[in-house]
N, CA, C and O atoms as a Tinker XYZ file with bonds, in Angstrom:
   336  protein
     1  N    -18.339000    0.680000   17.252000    73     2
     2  CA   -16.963000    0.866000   16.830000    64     1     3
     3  C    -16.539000    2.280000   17.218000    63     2     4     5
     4  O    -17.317000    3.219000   17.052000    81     3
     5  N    -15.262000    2.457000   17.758000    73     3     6
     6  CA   -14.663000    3.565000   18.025000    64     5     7
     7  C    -14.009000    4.740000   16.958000    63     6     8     9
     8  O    -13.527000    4.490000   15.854000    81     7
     9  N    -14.116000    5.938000   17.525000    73     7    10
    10  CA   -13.711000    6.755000   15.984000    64     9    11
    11  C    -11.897000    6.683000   16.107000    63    10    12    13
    12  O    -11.192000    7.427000   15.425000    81    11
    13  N    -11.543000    6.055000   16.711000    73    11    14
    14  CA    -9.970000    5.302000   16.305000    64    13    15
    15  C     -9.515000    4.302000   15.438000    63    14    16    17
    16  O     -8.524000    4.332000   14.710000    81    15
    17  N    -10.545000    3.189000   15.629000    73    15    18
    18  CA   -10.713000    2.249000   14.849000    64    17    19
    19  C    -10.897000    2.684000   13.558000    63    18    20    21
    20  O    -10.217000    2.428000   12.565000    81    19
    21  N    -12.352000    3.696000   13.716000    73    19    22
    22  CA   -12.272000    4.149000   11.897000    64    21    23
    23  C    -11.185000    4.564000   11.413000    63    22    24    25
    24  O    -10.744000    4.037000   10.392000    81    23
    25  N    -10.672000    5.359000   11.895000    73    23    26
    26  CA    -9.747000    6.664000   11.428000    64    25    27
    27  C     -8.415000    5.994000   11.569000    63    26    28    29
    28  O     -7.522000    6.759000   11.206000    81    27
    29  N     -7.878000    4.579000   12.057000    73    27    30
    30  CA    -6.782000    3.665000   11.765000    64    29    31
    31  C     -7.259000    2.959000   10.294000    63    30    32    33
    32  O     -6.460000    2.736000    9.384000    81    31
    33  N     -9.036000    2.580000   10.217000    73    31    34
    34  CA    -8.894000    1.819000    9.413000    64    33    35
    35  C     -8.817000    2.733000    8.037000    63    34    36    37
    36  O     -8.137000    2.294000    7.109000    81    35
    37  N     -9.317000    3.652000    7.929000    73    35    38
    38  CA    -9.153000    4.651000    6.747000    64    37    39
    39  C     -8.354000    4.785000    6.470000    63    38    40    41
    40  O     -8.072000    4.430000    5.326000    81    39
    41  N     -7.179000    5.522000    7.466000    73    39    42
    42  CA    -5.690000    5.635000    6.946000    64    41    43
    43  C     -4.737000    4.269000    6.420000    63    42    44    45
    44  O     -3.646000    4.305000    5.850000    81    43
    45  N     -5.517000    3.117000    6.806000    73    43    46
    46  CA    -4.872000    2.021000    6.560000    64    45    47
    47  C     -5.311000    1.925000    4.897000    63    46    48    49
    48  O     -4.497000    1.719000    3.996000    81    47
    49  N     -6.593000    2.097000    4.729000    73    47    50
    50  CA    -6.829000    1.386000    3.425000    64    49    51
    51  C     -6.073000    2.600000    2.480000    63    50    52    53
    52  O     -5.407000    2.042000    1.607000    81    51
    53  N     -5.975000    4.082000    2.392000    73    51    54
    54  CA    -5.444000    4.924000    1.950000    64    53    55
    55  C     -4.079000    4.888000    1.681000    63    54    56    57
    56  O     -3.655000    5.142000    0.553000    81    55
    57  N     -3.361000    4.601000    2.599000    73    55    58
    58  CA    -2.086000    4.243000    2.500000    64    57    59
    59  C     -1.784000    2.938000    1.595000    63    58    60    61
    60  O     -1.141000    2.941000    0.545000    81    59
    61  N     -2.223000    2.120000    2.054000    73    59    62
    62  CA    -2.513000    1.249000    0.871000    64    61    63
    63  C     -2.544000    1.430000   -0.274000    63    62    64    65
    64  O     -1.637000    1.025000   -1.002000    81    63
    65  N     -3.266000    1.880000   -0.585000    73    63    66
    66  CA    -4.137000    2.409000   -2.502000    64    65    67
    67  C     -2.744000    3.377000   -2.626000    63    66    68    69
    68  O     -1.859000    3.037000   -3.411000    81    67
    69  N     -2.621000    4.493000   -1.876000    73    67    70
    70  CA    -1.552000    5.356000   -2.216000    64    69    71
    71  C     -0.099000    4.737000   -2.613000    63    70    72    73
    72  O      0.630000    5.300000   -3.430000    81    71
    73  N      0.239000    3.562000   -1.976000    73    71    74
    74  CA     1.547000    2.770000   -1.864000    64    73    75
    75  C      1.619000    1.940000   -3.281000    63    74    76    77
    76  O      2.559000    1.519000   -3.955000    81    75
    77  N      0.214000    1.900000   -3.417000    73    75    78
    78  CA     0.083000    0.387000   -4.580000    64    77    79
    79  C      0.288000    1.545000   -6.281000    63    78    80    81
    80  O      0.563000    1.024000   -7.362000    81    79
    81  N      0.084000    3.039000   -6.116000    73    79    82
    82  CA    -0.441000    3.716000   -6.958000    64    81    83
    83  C      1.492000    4.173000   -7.331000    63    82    84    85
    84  O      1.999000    4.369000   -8.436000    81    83
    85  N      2.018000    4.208000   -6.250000    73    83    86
    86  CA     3.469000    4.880000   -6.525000    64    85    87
    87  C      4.335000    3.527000   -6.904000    63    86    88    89
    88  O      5.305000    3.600000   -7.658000    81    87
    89  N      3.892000    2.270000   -6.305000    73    87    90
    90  CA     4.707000    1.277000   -6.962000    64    89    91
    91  C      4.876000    0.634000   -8.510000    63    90    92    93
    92  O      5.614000   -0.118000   -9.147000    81    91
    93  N      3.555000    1.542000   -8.675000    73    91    94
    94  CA     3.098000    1.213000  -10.150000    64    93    95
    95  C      4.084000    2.082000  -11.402000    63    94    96    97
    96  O      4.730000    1.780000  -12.406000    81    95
    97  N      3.728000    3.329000  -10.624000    73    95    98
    98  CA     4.645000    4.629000  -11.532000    64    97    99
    99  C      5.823000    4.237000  -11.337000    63    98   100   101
   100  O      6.475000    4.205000  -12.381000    81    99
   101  N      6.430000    3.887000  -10.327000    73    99   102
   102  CA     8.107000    3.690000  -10.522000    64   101   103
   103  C      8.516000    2.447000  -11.047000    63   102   104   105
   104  O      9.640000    2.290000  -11.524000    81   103
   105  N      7.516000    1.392000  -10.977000    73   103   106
   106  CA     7.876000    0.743000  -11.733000    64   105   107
   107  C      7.623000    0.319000  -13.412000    63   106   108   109
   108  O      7.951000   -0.699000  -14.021000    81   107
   109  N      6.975000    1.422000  -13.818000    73   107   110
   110  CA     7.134000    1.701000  -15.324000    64   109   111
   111  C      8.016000    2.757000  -15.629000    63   110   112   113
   112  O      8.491000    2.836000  -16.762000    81   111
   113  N      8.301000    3.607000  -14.720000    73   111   114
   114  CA     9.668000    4.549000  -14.555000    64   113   115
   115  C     10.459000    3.669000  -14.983000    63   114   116   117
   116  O     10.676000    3.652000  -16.194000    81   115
   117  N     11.124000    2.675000  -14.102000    73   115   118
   118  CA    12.529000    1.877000  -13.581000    64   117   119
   119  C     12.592000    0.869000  -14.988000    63   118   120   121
   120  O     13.602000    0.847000  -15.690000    81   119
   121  N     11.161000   -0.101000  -15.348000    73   119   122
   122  CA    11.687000   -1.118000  -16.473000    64   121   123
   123  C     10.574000   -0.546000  -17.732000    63   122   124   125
   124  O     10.401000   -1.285000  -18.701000    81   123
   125  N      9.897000    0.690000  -17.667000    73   123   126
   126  CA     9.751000    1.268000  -19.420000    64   125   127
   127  C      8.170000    0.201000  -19.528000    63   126   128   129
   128  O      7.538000    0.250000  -20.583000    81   127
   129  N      7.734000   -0.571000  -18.541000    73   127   130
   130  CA     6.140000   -0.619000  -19.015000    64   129   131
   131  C      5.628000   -1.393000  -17.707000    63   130   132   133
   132  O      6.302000   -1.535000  -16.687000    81   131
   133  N      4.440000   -1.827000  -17.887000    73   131   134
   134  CA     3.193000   -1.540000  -16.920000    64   133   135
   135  C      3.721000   -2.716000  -15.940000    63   134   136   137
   136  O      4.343000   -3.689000  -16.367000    81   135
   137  N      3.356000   -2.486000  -14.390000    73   135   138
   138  CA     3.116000   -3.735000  -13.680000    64   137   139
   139  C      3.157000   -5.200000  -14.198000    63   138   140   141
   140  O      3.285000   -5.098000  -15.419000    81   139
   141  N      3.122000   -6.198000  -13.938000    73   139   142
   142  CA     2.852000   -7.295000  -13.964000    64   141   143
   143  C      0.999000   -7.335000  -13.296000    63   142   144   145
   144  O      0.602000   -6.414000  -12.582000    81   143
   145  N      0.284000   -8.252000  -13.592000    73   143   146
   146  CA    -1.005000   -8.114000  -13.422000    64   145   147
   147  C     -1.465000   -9.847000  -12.841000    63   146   148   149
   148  O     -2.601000  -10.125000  -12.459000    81   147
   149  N     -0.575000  -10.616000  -12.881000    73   147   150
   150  CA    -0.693000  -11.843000  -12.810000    64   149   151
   151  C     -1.267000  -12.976000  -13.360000    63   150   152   153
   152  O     -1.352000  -14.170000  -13.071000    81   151
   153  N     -1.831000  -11.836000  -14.714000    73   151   154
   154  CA    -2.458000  -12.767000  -15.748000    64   153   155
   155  C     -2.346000  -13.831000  -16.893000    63   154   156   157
   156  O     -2.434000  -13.550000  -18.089000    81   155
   157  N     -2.181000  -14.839000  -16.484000    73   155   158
   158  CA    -2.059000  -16.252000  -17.153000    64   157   159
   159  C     -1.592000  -16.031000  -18.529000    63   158   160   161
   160  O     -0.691000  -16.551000  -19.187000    81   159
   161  N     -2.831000  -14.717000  -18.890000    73   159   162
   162  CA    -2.749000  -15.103000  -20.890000    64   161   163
   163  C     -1.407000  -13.654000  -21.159000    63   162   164   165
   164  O     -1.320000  -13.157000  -22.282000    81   163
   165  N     -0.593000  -13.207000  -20.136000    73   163   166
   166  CA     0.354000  -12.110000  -20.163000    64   165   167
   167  C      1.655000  -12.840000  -20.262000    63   166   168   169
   168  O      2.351000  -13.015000  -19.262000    81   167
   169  N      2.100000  -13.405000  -21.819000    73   167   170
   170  CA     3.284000  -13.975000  -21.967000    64   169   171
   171  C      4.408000  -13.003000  -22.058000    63   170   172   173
   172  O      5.557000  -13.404000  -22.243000    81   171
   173  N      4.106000  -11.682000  -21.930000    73   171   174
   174  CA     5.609000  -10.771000  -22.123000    64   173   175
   175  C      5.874000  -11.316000  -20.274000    63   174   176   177
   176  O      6.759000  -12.169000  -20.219000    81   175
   177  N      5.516000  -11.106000  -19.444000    73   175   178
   178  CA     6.103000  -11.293000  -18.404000    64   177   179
   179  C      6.752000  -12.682000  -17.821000    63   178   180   181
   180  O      6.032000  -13.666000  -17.650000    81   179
   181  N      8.129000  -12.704000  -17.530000    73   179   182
   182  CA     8.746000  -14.039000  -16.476000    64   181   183
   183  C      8.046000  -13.960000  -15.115000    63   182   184   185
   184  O      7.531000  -13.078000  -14.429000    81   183
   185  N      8.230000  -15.091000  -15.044000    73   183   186
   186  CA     7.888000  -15.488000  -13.857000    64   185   187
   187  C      9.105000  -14.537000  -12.518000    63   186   188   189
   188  O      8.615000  -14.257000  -11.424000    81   187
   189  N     10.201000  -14.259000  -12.735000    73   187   190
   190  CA    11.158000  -13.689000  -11.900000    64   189   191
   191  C     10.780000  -12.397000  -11.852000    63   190   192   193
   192  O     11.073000  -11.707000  -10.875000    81   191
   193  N      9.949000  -11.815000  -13.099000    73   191   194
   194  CA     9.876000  -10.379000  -12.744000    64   193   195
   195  C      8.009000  -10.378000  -12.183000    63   194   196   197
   196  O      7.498000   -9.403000  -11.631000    81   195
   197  N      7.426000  -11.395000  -12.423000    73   195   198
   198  CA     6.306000  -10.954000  -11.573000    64   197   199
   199  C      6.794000  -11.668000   -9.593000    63   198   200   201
   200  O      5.850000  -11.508000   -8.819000    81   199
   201  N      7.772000  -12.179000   -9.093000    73   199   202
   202  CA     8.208000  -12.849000   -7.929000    64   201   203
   203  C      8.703000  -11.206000   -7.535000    63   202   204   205
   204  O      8.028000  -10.616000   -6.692000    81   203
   205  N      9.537000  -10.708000   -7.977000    73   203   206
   206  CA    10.001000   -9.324000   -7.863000    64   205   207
   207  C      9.156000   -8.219000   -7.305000    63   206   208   209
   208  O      9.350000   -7.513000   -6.315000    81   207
   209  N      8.004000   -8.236000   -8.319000    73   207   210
   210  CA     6.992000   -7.432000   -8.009000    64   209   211
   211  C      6.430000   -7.558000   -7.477000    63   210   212   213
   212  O      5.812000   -6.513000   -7.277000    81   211
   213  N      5.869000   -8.834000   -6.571000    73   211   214
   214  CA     5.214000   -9.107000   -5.682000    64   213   215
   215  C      5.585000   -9.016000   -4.621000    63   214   216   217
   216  O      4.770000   -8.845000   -3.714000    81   215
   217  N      7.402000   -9.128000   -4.284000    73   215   218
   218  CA     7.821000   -9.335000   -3.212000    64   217   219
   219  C      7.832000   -7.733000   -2.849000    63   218   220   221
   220  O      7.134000   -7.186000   -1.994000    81   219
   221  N      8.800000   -7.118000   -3.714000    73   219   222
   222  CA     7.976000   -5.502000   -3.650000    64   221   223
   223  C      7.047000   -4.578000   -3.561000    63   222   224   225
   224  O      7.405000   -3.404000   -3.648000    81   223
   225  N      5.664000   -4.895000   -3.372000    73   223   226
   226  CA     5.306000   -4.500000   -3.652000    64   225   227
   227  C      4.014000   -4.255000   -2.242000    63   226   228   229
   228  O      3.324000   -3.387000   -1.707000    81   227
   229  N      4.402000   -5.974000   -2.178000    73   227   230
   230  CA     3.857000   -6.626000   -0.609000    64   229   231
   231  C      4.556000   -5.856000    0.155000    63   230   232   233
   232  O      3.836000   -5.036000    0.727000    81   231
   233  N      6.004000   -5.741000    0.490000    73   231   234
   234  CA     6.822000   -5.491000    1.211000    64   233   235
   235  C      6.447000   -3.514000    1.910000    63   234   236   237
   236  O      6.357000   -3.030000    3.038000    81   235
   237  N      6.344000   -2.997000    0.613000    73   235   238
   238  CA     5.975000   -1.404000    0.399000    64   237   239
   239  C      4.467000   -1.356000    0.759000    63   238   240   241
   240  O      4.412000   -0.559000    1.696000    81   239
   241  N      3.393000   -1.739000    0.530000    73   239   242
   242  CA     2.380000   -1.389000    0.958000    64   241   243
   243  C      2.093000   -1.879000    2.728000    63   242   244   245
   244  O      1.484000   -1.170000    3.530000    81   243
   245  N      2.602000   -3.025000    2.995000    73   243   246
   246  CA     2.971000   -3.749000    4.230000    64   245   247
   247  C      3.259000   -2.342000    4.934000    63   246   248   249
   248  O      2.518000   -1.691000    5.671000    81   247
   249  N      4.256000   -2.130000    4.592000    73   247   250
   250  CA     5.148000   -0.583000    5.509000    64   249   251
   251  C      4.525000    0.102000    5.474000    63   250   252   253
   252  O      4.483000    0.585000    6.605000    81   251
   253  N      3.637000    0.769000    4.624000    73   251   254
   254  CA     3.061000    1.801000    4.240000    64   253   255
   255  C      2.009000    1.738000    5.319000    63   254   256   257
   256  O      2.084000    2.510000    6.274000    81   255
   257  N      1.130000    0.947000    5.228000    73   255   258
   258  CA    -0.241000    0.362000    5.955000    64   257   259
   259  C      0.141000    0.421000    7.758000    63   258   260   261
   260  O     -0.661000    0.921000    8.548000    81   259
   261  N      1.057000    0.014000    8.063000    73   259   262
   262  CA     1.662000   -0.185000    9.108000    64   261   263
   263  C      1.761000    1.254000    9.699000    63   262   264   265
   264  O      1.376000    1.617000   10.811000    81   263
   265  N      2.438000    2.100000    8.590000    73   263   266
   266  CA     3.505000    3.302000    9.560000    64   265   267
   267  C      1.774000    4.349000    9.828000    63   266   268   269
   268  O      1.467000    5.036000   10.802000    81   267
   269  N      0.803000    4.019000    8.283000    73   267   270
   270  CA    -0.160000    5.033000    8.407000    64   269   271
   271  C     -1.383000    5.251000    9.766000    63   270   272   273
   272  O     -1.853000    6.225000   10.354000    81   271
   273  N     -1.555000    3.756000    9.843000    73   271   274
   274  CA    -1.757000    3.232000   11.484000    64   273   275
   275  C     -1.311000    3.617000   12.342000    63   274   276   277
   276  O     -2.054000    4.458000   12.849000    81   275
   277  N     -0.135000    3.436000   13.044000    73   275   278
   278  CA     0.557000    3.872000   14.113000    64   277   279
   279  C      0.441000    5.511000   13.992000    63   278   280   281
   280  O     -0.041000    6.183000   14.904000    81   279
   281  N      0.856000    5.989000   12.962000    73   279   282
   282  CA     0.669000    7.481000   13.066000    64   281   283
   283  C     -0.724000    8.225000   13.461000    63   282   284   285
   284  O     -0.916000    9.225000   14.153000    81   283
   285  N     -1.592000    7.400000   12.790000    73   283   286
   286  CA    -3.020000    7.878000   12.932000    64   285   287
   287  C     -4.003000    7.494000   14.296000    63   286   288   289
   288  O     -5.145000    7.896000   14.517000    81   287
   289  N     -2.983000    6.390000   15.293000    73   287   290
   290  CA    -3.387000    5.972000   16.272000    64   289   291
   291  C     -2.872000    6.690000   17.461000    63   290   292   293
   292  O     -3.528000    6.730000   18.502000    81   291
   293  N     -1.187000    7.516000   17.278000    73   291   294
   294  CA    -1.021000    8.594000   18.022000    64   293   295
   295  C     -1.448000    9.650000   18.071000    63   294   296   297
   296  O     -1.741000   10.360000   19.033000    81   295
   297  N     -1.527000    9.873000   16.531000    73   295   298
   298  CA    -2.346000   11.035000   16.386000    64   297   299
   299  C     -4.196000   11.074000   17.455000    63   298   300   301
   300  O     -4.938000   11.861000   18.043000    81   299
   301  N     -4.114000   10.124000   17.212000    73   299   302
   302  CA    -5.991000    9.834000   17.972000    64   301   303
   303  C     -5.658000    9.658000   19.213000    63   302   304   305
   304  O     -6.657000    9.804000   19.917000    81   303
   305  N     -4.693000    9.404000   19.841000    73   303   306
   306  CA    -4.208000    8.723000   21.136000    64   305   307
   307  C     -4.065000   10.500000   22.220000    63   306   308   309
   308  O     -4.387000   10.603000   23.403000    81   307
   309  N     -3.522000   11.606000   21.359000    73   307   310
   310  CA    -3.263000   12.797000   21.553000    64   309   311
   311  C     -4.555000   13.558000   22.136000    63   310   312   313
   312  O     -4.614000   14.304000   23.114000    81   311
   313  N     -5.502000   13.181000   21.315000    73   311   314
   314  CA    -6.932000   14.179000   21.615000    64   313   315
   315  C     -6.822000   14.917000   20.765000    63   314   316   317
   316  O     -7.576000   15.815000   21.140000    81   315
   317  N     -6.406000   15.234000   19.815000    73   315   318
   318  CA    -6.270000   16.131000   19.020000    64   317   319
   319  C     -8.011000   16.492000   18.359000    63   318   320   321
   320  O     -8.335000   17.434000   17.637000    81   319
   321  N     -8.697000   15.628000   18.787000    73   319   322
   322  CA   -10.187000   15.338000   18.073000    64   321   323
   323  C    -10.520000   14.334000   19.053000    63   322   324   325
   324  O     -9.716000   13.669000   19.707000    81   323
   325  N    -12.214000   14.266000   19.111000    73   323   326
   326  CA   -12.821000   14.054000   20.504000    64   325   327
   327  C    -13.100000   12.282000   19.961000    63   326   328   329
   328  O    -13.367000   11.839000   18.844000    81   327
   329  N    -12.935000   11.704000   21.060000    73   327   330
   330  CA   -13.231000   10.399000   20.713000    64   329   331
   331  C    -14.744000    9.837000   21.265000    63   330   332   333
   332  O    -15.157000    9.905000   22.423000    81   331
   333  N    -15.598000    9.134000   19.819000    73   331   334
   334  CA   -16.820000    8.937000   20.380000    64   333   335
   335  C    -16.756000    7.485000   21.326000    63   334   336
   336  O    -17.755000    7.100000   21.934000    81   335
């Protein structure tokens, strides 16, 4: 495996975790308590506000994962650091 590959896949999973960590805070910011968790025995939550959060949430880490890749693949694409 190439040290591009790593260093796309790192920034991918990072961006990730980082995306999933800020969707969390703003969204106890925005509606005053925790995520949705998708858990069966979690009757405070509708079904519309866990569809919401999912579609959001997918949508934001999707982007996130995406842009951290491309950046980290120009960045490697540059030489900026020696490729094994």
């Amino acid at each position: 495996m190439n040290a591009q590959k790593i260093v796309t896949t790192i920034a991918a999973i990072a961006a990730g975790f980082a995306a999933n960590k800020l969707i969390s805070l703003v969204w106890k910011g925005v509606t005053g308590h925790e995520p949705p968790t998708g858990d069966p025995d979690d009757g405070e939550i509708s079904l519309g506000e866990l569809v919401v959060f999912a579609a959001v949430s997918g949508a934001v880490v999707a982007f996130a994962r995406t842009f951290a890749t491309r950046t980290a693949g120009k960045w490697m694409s540059r030489g900026d650091i020696e490729k094994a």
